[in-house]
LOLUM-766055 format. One record per atom (N, C-alpha, C): residue in three letters; x, y, z. Coordinates in steps of 0.1 Angstrom, whole numbers, plus 2048, in hexadecimal, padded with zeros to 3 digits. Each point is the difference from the previous one (the first is absolute). Layout:
BEGIN
alaXYZ/...
This chain:
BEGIN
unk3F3EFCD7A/unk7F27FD7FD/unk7FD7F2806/unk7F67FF804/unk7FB7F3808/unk7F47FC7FB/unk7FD7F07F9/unk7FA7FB7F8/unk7F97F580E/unk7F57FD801/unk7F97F0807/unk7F28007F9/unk8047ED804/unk7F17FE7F7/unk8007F480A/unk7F47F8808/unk7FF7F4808/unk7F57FC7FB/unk8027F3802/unk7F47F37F8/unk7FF7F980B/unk7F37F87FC/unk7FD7F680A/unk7FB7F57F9/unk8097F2803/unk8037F87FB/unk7F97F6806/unk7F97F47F9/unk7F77F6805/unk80D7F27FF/unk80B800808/unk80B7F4802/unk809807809/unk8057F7804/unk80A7FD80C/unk808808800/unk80B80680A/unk80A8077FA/unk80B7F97F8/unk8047F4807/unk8097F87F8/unk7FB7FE7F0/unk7F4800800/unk7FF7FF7F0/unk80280F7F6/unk7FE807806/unk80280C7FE/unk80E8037F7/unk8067FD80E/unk80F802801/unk8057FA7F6/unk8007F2800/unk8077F87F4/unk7FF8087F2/unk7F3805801/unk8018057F1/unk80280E7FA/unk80180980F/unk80680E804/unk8127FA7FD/unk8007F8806/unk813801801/unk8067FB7F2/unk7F97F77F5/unk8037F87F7/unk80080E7F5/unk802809803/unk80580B7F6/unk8007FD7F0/unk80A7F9801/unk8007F97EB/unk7F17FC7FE/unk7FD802807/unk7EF7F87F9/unk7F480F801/unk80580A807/unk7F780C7FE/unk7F78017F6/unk80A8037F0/unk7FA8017F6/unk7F27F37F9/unk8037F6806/unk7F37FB801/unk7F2801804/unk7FC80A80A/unk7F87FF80C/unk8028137FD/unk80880A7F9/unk7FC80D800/unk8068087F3/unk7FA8067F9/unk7FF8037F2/unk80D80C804/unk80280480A/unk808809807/unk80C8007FB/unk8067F6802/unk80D7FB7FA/unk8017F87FA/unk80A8017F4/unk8067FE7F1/unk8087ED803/unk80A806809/unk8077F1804/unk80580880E/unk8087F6807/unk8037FE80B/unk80B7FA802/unk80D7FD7FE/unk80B7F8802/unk806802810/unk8057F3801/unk805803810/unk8137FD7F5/unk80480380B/unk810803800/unk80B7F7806/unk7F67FD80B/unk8097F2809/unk7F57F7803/unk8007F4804/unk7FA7F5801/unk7F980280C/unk7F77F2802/unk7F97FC80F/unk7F880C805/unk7FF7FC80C/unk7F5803804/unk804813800/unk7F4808806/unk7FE8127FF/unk80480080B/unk80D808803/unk80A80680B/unk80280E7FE/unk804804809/unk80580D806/unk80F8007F4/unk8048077F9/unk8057FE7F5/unk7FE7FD7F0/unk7F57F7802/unk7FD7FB7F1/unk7FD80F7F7/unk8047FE7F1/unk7FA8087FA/unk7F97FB7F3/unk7FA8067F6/unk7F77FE7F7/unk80180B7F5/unk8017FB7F6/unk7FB80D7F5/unk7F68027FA/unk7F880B802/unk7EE8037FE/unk8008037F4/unk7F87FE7F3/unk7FF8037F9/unk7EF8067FE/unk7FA80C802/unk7F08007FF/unk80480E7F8/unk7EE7FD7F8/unk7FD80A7F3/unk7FF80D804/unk8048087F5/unk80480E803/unk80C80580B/unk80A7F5808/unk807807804/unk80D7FB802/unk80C805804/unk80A7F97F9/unk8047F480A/unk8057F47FD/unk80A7FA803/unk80580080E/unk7FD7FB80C/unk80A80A80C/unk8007ED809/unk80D802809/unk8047F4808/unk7FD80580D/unk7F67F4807/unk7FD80280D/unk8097F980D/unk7FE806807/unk80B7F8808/unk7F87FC810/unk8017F4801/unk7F77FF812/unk80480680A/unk7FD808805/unk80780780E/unk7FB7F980E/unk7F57FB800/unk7F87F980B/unk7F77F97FC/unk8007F6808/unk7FB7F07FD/unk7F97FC811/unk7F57FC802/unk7F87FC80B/unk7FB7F27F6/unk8097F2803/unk7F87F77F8/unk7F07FE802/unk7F77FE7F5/unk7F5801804/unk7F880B802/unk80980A802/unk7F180A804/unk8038117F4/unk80F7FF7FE/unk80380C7F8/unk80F8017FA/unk7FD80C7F8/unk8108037F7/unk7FF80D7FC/unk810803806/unk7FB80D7F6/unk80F7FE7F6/unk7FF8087FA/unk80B8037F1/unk80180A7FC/unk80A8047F9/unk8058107FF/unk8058007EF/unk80080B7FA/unk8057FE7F4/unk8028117FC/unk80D8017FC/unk80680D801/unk8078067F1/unk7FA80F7FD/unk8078027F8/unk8028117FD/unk8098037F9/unk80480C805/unk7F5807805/unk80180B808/unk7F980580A/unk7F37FD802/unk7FD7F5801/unk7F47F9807/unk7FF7F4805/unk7FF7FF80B/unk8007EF807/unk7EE7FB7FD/unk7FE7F5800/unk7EF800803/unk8057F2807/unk7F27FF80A/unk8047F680C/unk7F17F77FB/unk7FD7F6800/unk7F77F87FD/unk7FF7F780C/unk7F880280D/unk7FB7F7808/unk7F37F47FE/unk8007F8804/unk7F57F57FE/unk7FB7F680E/unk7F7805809/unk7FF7FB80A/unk7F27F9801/unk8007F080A/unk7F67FA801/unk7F97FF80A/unk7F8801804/unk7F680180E/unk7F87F6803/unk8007F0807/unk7F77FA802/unk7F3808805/unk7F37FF7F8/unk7F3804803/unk7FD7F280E/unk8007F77FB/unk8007F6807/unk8067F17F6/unk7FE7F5805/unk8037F57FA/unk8037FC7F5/unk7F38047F7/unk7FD7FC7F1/unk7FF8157FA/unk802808805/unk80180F7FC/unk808807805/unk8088057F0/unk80B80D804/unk7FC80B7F9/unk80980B80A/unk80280F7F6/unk80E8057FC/unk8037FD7F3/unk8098067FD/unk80280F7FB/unk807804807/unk8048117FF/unk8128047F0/unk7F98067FB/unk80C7FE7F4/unk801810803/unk80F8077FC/unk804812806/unk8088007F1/unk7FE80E7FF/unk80F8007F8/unk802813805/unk80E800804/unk80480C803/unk80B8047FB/unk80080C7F9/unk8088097F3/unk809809809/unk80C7FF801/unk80980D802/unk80B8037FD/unk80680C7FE/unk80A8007FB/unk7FF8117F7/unk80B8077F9/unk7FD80D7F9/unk7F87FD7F6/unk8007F07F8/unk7F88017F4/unk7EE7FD805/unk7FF7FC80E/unk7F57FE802/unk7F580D7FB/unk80180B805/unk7F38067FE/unk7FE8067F0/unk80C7FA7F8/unk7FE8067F2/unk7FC7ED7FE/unk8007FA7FE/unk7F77F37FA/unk7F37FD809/unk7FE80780A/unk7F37FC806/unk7F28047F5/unk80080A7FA/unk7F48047F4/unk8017F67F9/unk8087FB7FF/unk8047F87F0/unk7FE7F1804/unk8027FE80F/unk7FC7F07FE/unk7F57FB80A/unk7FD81080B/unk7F57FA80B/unk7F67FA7FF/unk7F98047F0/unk7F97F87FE/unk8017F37FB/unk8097FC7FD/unk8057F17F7/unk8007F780B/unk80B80A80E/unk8017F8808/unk7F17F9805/unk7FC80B809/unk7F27F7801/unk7F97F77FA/unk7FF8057F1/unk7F87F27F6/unk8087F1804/unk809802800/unk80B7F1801/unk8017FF80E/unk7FC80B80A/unk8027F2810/unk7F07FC803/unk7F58067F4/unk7F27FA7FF/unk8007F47FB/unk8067FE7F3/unk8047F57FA/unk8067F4806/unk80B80780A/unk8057F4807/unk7F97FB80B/unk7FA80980A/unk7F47F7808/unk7FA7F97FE/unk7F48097F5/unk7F97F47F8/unk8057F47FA/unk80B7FE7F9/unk8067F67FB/unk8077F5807/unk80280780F/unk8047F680B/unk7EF7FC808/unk7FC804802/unk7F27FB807/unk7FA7F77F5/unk8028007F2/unk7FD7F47F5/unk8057F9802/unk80F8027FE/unk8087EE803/unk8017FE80C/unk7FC80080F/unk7FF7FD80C/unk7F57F77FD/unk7F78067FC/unk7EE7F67FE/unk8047F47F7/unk80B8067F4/unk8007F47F8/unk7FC7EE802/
């Protein structure tokens, strides 16, 4: 199953970014998720992971698979028969305006038995997260 939602953002990409990659600080800026922990230090790498904690679903560790400094990330987080892939990509509009594109894609044997049960949640929460990222960009 294949989730997108894109926003258009009144700041820079670099400002964007800084606060797209600063993860531990999600739950500030989106009602989406619960907490956020990273796992290893410094800066967001190809490698880093995090443990998500958001309402109504369980507990799951993301892991970075790709990293474009600056413009995107994606992350993976897997559990028995279902992988879901969580991309986050930034689009200079121009100078002072971006569009960020947020994905989430479901597969796996448990995918089409939890798609009833969370497609809609999903959506609510990557609405939340746009909106909550185009608020703290303006900040």
């Amino acid at each position: 199953m294949h989730y997108e939602v894109t926003v258009e953002i009144e700041a820079p990409p670099e400002v964007v970014w800084a606060i797209l990659a600063d993860v531990e600080r999600w739950p500030e800026w989106t009602a989406s998720m619960t907490s956020v922990r990273r796992l290893d230090q410094g800066e967001l790498r190809i490698g880093s992971e995090a443990r998500v904690k958001q309402p109504r679903l369980l507990e799951a560790t993301w892991r970075v698979t790709d990293l474009e400094p600056g413009s995107s990330f994606t992350w993976v987080s897997r559990s028995p028969g279902l992988t879901t892939v969580g991309g986050h990509r930034i689009a200079a509009r121009d100078a002072r305006r971006s569009a960020v594109t947020l994905t989430i894609d479901q597969a796996g044997l448990a995918a089409a038995l939890v798609r009833p049960l969370t497609a809609g949640l999903t959506r609510r929460y990557m609405g939340l997260e746009s909106a909550g990222l185009k608020r703290r960009c303006k900040g």
